[in-house]
TORMAR-929938 format. One record per residue (C-alpha): residue number from 1; residue in three letters; x, y, z. Coordinates in pm, whole numbers. Each point is the difference from the previous one (the first is absolute). Layout:
N
{n = NUM; res = ala; px = X; py = Y; pz = Z}
...
END
This chain:
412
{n = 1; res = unk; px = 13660; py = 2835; pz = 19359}
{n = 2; res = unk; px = -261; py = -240; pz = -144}
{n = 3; res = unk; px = -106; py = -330; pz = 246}
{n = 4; res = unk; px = 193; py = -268; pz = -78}
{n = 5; res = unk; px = -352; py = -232; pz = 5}
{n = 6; res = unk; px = -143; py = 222; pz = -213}
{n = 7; res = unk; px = 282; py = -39; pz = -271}
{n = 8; res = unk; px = -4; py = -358; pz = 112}
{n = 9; res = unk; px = -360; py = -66; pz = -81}
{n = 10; res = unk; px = 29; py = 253; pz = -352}
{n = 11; res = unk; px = 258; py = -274; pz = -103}
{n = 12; res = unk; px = -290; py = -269; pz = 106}
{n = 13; res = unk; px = -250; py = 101; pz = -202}
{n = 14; res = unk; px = 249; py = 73; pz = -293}
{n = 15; res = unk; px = 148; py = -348; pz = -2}
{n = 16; res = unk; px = -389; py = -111; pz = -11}
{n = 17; res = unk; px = -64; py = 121; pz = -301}
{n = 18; res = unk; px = 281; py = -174; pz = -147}
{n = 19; res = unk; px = -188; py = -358; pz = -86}
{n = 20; res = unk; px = -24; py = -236; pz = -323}
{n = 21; res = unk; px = -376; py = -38; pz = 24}
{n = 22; res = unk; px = -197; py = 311; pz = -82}
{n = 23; res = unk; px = -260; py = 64; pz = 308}
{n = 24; res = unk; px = 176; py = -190; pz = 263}
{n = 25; res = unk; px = 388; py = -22; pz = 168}
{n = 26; res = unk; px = 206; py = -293; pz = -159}
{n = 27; res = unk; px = 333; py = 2; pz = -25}
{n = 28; res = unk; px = 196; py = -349; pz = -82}
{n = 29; res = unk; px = 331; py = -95; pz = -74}
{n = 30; res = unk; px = 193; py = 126; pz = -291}
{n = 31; res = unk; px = -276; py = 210; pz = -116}
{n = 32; res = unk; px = -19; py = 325; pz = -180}
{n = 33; res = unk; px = -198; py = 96; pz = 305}
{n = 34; res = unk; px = 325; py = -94; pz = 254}
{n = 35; res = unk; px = 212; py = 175; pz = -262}
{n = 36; res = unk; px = -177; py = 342; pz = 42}
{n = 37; res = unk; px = 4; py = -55; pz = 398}
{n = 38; res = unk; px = 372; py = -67; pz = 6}
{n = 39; res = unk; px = 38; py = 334; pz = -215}
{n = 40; res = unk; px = -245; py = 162; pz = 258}
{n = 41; res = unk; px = 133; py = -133; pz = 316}
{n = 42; res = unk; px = 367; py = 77; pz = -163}
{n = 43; res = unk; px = -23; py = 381; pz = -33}
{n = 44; res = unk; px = -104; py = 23; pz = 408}
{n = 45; res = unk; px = 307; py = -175; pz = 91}
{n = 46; res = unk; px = 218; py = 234; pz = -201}
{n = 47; res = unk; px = -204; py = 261; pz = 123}
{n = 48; res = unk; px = 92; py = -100; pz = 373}
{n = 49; res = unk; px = 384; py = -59; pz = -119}
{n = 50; res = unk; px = -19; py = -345; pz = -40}
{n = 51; res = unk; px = 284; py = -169; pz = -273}
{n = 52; res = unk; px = -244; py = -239; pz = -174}
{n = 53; res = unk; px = 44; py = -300; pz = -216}
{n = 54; res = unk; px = -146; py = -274; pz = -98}
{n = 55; res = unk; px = 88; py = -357; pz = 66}
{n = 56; res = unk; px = -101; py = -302; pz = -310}
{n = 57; res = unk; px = -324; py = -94; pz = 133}
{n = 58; res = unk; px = -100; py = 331; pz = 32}
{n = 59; res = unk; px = 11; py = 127; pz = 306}
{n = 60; res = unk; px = 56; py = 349; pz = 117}
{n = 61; res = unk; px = 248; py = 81; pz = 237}
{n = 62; res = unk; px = 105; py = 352; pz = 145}
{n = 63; res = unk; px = 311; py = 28; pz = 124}
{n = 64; res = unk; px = 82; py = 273; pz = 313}
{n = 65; res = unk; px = 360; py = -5; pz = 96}
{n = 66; res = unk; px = 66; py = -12; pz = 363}
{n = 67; res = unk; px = 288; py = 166; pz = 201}
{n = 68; res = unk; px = 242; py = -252; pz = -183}
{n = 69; res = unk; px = 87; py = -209; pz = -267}
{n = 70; res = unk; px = -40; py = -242; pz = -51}
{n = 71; res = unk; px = -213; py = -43; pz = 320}
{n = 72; res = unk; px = -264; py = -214; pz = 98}
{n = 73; res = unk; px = -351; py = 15; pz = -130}
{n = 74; res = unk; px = -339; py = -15; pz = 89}
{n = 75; res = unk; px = -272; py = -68; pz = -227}
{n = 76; res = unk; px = -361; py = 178; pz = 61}
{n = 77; res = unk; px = -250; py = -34; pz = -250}
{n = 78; res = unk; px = -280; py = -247; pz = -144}
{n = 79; res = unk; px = -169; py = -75; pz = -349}
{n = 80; res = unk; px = -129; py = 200; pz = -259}
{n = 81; res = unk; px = -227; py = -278; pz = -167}
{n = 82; res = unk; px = -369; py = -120; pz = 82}
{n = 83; res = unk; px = -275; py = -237; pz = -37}
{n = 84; res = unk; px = -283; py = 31; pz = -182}
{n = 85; res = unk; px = -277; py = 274; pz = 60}
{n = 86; res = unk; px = 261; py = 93; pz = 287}
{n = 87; res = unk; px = 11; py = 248; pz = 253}
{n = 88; res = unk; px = 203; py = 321; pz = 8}
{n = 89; res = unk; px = 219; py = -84; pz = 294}
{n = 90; res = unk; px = 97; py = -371; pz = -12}
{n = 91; res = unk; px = 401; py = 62; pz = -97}
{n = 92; res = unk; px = 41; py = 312; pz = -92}
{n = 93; res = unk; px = -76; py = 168; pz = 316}
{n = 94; res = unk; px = 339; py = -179; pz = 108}
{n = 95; res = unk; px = 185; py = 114; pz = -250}
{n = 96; res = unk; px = -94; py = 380; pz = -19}
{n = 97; res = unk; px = 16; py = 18; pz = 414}
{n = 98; res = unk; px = 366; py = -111; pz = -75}
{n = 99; res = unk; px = 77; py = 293; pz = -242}
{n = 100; res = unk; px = -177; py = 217; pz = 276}
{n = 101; res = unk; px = 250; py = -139; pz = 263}
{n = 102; res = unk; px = 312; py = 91; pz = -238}
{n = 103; res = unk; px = -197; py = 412; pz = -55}
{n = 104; res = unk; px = 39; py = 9; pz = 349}
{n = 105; res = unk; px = 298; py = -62; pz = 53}
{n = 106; res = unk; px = 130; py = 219; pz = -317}
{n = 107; res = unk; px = -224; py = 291; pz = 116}
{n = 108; res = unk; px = 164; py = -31; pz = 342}
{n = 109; res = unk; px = 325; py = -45; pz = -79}
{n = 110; res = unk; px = 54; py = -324; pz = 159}
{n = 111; res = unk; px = 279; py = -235; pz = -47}
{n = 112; res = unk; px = -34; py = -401; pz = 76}
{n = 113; res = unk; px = 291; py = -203; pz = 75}
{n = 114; res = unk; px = -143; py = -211; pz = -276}
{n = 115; res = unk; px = -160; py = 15; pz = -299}
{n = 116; res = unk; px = -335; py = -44; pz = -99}
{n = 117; res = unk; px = -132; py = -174; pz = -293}
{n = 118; res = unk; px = -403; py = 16; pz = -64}
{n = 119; res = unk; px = -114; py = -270; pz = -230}
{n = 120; res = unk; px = -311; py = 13; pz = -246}
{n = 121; res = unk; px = -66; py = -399; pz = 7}
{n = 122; res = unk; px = -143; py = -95; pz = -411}
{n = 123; res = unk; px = -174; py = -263; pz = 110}
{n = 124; res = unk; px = -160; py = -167; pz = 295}
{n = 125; res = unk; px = -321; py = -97; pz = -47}
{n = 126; res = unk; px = 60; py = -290; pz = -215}
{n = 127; res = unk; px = -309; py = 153; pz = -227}
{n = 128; res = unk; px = 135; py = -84; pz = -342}
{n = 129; res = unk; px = 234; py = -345; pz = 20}
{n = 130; res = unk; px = -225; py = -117; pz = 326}
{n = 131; res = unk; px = 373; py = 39; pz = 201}
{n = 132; res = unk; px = 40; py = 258; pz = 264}
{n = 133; res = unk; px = 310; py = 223; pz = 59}
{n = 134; res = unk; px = 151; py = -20; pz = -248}
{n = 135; res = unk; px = 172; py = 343; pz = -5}
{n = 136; res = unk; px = 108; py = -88; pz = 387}
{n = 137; res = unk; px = 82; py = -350; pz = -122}
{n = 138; res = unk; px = 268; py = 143; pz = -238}
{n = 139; res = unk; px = 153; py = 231; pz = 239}
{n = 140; res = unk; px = 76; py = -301; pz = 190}
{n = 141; res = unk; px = 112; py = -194; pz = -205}
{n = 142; res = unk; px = -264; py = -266; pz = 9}
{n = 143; res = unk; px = -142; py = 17; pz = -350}
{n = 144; res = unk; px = 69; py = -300; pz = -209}
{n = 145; res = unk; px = 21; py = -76; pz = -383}
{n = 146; res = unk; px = -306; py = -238; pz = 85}
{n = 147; res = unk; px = -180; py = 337; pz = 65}
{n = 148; res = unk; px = 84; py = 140; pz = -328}
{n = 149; res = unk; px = -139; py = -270; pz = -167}
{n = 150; res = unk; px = -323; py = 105; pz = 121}
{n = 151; res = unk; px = -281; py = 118; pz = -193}
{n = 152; res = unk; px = -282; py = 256; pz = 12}
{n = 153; res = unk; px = -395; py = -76; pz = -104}
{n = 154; res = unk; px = 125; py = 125; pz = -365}
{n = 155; res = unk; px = 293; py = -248; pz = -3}
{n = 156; res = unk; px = 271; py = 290; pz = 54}
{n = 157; res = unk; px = 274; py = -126; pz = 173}
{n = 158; res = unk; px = 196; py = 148; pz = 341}
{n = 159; res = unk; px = 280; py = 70; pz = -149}
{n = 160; res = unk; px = -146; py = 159; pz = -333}
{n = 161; res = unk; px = -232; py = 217; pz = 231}
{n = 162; res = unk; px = 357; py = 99; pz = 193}
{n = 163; res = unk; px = 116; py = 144; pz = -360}
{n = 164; res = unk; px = -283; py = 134; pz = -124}
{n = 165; res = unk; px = -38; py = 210; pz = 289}
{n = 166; res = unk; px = 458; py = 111; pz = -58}
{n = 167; res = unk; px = 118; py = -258; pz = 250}
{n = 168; res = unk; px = 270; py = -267; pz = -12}
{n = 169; res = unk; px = -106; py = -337; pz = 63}
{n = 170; res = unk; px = 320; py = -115; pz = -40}
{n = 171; res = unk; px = 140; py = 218; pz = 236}
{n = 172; res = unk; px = -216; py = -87; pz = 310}
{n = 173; res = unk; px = 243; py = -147; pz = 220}
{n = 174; res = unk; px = 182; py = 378; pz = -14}
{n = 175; res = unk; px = -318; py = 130; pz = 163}
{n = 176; res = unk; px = 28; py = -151; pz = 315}
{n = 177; res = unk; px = 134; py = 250; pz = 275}
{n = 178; res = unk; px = 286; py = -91; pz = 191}
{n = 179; res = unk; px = -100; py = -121; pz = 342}
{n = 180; res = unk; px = 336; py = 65; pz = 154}
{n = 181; res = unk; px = -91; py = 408; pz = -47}
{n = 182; res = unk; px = -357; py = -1; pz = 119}
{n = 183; res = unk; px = -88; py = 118; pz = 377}
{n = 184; res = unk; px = -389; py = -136; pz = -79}
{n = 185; res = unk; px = -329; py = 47; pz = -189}
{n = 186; res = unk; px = -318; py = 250; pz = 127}
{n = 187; res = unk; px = -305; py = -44; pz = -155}
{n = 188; res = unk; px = -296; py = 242; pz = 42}
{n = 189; res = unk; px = -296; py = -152; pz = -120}
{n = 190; res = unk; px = -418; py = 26; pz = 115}
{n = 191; res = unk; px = -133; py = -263; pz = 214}
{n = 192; res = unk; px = -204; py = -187; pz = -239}
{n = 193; res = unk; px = -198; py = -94; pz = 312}
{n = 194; res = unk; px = -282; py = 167; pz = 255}
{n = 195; res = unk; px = 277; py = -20; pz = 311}
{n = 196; res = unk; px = 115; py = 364; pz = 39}
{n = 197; res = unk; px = -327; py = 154; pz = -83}
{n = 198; res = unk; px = -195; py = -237; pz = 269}
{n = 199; res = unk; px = 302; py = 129; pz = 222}
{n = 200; res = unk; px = -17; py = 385; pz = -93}
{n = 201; res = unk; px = 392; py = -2; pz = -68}
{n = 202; res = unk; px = 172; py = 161; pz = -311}
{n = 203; res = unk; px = 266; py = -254; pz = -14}
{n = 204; res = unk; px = 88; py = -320; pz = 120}
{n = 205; res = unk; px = 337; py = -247; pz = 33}
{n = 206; res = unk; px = 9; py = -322; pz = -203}
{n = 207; res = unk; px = 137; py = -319; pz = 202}
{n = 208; res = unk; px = 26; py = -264; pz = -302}
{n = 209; res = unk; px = -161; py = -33; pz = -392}
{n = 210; res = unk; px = -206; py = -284; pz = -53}
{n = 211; res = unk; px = 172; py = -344; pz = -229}
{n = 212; res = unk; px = -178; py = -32; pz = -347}
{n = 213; res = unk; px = -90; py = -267; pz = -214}
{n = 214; res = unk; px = -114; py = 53; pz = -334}
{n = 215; res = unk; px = -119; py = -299; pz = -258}
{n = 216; res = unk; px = -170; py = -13; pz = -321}
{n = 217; res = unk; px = -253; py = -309; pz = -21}
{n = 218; res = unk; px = -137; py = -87; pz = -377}
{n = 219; res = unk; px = -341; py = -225; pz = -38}
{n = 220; res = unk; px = -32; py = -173; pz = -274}
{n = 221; res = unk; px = -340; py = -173; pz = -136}
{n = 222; res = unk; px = -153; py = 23; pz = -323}
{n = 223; res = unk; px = -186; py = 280; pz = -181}
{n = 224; res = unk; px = -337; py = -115; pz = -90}
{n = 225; res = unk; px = -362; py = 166; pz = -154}
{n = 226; res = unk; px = -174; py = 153; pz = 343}
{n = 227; res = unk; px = -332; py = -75; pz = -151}
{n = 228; res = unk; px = 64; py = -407; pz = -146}
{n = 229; res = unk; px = 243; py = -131; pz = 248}
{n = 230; res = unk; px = -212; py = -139; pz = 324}
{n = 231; res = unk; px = 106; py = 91; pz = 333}
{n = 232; res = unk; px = 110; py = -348; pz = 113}
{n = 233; res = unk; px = 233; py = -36; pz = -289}
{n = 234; res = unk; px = 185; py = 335; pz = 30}
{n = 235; res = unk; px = 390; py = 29; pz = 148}
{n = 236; res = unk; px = -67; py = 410; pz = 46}
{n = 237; res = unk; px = 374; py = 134; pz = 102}
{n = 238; res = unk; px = -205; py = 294; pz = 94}
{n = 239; res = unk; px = -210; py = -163; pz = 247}
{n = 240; res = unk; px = 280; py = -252; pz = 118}
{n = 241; res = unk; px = 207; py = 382; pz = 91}
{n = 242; res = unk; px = -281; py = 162; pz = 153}
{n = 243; res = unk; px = -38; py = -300; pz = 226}
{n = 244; res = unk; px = 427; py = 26; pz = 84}
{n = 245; res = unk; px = -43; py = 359; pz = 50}
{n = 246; res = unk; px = -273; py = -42; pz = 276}
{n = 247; res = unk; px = 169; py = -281; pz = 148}
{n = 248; res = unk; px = 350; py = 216; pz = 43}
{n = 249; res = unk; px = -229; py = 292; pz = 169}
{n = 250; res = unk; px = -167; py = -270; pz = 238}
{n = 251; res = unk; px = 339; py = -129; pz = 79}
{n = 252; res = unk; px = 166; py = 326; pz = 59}
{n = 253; res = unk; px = -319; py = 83; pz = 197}
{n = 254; res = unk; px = 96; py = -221; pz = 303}
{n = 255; res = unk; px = 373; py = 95; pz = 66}
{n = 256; res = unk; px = 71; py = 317; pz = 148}
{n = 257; res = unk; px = 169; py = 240; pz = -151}
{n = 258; res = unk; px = 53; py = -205; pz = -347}
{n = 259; res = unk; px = -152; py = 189; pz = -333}
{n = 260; res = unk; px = -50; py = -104; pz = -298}
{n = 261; res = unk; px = -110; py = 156; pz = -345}
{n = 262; res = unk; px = -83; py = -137; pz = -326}
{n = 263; res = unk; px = 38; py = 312; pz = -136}
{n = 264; res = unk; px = 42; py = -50; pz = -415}
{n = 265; res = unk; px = -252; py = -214; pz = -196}
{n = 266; res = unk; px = -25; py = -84; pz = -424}
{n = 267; res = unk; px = -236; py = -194; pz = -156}
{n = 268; res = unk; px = 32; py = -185; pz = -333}
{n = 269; res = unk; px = -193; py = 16; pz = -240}
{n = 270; res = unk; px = -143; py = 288; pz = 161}
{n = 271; res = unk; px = -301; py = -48; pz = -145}
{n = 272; res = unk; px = -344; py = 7; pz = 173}
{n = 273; res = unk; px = -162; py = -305; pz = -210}
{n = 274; res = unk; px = 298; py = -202; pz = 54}
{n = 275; res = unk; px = 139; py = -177; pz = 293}
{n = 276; res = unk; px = 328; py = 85; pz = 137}
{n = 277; res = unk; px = 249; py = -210; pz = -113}
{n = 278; res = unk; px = 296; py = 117; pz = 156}
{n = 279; res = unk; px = 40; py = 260; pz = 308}
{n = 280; res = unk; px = 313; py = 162; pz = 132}
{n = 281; res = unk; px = -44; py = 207; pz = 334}
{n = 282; res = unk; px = 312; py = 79; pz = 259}
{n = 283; res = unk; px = 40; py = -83; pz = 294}
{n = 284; res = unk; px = 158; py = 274; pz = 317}
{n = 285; res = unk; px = 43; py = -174; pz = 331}
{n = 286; res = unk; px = 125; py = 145; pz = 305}
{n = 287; res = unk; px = 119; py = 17; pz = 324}
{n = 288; res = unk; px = 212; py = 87; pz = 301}
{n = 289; res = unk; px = 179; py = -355; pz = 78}
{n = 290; res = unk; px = 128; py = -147; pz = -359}
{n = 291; res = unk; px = -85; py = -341; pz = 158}
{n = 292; res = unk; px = -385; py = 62; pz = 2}
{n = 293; res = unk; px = 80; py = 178; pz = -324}
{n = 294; res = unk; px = 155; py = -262; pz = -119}
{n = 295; res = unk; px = -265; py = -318; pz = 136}
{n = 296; res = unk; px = -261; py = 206; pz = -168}
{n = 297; res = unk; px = 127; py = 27; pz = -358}
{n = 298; res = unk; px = 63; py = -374; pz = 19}
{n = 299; res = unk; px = -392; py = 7; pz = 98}
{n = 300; res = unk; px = -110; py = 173; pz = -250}
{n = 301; res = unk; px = 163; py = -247; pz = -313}
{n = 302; res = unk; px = -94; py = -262; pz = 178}
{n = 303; res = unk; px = -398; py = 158; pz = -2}
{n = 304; res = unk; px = 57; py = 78; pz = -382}
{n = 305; res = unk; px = 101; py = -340; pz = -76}
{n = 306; res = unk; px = -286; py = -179; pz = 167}
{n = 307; res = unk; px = -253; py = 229; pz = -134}
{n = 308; res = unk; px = 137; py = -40; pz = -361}
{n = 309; res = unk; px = -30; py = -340; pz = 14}
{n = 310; res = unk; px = -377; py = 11; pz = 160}
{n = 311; res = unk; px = -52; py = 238; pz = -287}
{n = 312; res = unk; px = 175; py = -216; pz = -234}
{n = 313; res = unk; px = 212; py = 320; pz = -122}
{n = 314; res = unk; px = 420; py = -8; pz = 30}
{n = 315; res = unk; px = 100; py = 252; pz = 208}
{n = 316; res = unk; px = 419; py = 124; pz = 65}
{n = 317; res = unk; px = 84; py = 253; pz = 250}
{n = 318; res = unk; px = 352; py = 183; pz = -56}
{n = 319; res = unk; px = 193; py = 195; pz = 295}
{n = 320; res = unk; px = 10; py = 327; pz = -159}
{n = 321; res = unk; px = 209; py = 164; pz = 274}
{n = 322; res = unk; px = 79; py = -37; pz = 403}
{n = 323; res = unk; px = 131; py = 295; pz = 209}
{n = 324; res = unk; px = 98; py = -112; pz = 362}
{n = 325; res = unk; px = -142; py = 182; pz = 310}
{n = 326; res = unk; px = 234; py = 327; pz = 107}
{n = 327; res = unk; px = 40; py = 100; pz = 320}
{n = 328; res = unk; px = 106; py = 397; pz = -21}
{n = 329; res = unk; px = 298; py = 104; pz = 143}
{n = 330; res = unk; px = 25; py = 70; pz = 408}
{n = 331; res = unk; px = 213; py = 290; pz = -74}
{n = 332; res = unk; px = -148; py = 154; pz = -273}
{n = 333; res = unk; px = -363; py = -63; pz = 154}
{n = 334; res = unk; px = 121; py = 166; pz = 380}
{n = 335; res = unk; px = 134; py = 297; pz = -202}
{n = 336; res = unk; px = -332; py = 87; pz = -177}
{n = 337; res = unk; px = -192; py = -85; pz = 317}
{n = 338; res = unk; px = 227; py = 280; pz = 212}
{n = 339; res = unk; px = -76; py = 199; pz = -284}
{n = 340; res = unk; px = -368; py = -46; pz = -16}
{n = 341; res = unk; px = -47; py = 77; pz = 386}
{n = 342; res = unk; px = 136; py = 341; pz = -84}
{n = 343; res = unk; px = -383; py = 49; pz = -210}
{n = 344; res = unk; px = -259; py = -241; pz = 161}
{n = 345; res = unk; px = -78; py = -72; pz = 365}
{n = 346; res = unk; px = -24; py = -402; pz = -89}
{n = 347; res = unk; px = 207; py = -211; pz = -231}
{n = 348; res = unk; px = -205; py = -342; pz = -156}
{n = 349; res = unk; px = 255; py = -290; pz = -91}
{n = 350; res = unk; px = -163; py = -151; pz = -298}
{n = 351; res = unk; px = 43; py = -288; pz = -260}
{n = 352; res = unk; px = -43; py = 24; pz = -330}
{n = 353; res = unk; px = -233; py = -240; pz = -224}
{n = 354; res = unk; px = 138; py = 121; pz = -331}
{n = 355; res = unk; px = 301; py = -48; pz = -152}
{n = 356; res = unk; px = 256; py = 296; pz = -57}
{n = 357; res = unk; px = 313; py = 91; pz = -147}
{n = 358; res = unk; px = 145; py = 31; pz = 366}
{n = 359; res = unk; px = -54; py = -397; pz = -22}
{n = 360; res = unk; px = 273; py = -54; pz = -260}
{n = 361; res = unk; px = 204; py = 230; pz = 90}
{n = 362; res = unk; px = 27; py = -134; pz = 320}
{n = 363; res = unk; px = 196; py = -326; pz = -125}
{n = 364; res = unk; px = 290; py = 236; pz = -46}
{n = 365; res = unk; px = -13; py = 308; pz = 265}
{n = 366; res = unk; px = -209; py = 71; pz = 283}
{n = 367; res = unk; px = -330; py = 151; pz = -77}
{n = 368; res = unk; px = -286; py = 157; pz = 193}
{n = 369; res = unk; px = -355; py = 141; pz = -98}
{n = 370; res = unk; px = -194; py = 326; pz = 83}
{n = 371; res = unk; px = -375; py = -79; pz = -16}
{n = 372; res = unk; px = -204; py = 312; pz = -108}
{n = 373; res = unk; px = -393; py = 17; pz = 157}
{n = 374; res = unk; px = -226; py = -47; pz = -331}
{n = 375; res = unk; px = -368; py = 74; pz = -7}
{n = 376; res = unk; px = -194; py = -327; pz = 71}
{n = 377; res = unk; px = 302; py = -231; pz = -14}
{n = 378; res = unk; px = -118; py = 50; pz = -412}
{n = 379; res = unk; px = 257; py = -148; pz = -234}
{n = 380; res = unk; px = 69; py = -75; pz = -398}
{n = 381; res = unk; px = -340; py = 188; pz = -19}
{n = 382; res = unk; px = -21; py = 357; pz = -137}
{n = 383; res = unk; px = -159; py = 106; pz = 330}
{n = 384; res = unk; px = 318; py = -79; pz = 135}
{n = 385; res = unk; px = 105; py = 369; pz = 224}
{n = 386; res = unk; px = 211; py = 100; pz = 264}
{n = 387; res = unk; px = -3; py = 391; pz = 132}
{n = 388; res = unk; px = 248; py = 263; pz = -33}
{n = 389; res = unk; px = 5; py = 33; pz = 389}
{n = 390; res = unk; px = 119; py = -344; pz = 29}
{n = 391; res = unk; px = 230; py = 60; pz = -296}
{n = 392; res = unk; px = 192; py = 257; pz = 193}
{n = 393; res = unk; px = 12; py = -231; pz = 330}
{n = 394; res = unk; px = 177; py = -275; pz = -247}
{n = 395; res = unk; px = 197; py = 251; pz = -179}
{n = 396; res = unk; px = 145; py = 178; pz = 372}
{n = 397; res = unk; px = 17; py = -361; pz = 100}
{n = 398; res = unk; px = 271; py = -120; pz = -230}
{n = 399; res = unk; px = 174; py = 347; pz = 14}
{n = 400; res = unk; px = 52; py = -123; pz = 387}
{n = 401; res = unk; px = 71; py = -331; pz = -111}
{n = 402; res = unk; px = 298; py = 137; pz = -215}
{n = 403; res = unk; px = 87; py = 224; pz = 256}
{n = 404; res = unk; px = 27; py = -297; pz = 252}
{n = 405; res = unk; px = 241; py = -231; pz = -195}
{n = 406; res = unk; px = 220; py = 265; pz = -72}
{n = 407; res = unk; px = 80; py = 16; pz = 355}
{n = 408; res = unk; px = 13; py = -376; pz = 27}
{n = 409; res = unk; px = 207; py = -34; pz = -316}
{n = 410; res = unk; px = 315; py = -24; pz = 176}
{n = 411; res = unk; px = -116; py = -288; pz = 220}
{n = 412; res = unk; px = -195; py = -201; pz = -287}
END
């Protein structure tokens, strides 16, 4: 029999080459790119005996009946889009550990006293409408016709990309599972941080997923000739956001454990013998407690609008999108720690800076995280790696984990 981490890390690198940008990994909502990976991702769950669908946003579910029906259900999984220039392992690594987890328990002839469902997220990165989760968002039924509305750089709407892509925008609200069935959500996902490397552990427990803030702050000040129009005289929307953007890092400098990214910038004209007149850039702010979270985006306008008017450029900042701080669930949490001390002498409790699908899914079933060791702590980078030694720790780990709630099921 072929090692499951081998197969695990085939599907990595096969997934990889799946991307919308020749030469590098991209993979954004409602592409032709995600269509292809659903296909993909698809024939593997049908190939493990999964029942799949999928829902009107897109995602892709497997379905693996448990001892009854209908019975309870717990979902495993992560998401099967990316940033740009991405690494390999940043979602799908969730999702394909999942299907691993359900080939287990079909090559072993093991029964659960509930079913499993392993979910291939289409979108979390909030890449193409600059709003994150969207795919989790739906399954909870927290997507709104505001969202929708939304459009992409080339003025595609939400809800046009949904059809294009064979969704139903109209039928979102029938995509939302039913919270009265679901034991939980497991997600398996890399660190994204140096933590379990410095430590020398495979694996580590997640206590709580950071709140995020996300805004979109506009400049305006007039285009002008770069070579006519003296220095004094100038309202540069370029300069006036450079001088924001080094403010927000100075600011987010002095209080622990708050980050903050301005992580998108355009120009207009675009033009090097002109001066900027107008400059759009986003904003990502986060942190553990919403309240500092919160006291810091109020900052931050408040910075934009006294440098605008310094500059003498307008400036408007727009809340994009706010997820709360989670705390993952004690249950869930003690069950993957008992099943981690089976495969590593020390077990690391560990937040978790970025945002995840476990985050949303959270506001309607208890969810917990599996943090995978990654090389460096390297992220959204295409160095990003994790090994195939540590694959199989994660992989035996959950197999535990499953293994463990099935004997607590009759007491949850």
């Amino acid at each position: 029999m072929r090692d499951p981490a081998a197969i695990i890390m085939q599907r990595i690198e096969a997934l990889a080459s799946i991307s919308e940008e020749a030469g590098r990994l991209t993979r954004t909502f409602g592409s032709p790119a995600m269509r292809r990976a659903n296909r993909l991702v698809a024939s593997w769950m049908c190939e493990a005996g999964l029942e799949v669908r999928e829902d009107a946003i897109g995602n892709l579910i497997g379905h693996y009946p448990g001892a009854t029906r209908p019975s309870r259900i717990l979902l495993l999984g992560s998401h099967l889009d990316t940033v740009r220039n991405a690494g390999k392992f940043d979602g799908p690594l969730g999702v394909i550990l999942a299907i691993a987890c359900v080939e287990h328990l079909r090559r072993n002839q093991l029964r659960l006293p509930f079913a499993l469902e392993v979910c291939g997220f289409a979108e979390e990165e909030g890449v193409r409408y600059q709003s994150a989760c969207l795919g989790s968002r739906a399954a909870a039924g927290l997507l709104a016709d505001t969202d929708l509305r939304r459009t992409d750089a080339c003025g595609v709407s939400m809800a046009d990309a949904i059809r294009r892509f064979g969704g139903q925008p109209a039928r979102l609200k029938q995509a939302r599972f039913d919270a009265r069935r679901l034991l939980g959500y497991v997600e398996a996902h890399i660190e994204q941080g140096p933590v379990l490397e410095e430590k020398k552990l495979a694996v580590g427990i997640v206590t709580a997923i950071a709140g995020q803030s996300r805004f979109q702050c506009t400049f305006t000040g007039r285009a002008a000739h770069a070579g006519t129009t003296p220095m004094r005289l100038r309202r540069d929307a370029l300069c006036a956001a450079a001088e924001f953007i080094l403010a927000v890092e100075h600011y987010a400098a002095r209080k622990a454990g708050l980050v903050a990214t301005a992580g998108q910038i355009q120009a207009e004209p675009n033009a090097s013998n002109v001066i900027p007149g107008m400059v759009t850039l986003t904003l990502d702010v986060r942190h553990q407690t919403d309240s500092v979270r919160r006291t810091a985006g109020e900052r931050f306008q408040k910075l934009a609008r006294h440098i605008a008017a310094a500059r003498r450029v307008n400036v408007s900042a727009q809340l994009v999108q706010q997820t709360p701080s989670v705390a993952c669930s004690p249950k869930l949490s003690g069950l993957l720690e008992r099943a981690a001390k089976l495969h590593q002498p020390e077990i690391v409790h560990l937040p978790s800076g970025a945002g995840h699908d476990a985050a949303i899914l959270a506001r309607i079933t208890p969810a917990a995280m599996l943090f995978i060791r990654c090389k460096e702590g390297i992220s959204h980078h295409p160095d990003e790696s994790a090994s195939r030694r540590d694959l199989r720790v994660a992989l035996a780990v959950l197999n535990d984990f499953l293994r463990l709630l099935a004997n607590e099921y009759g007491r949850l």
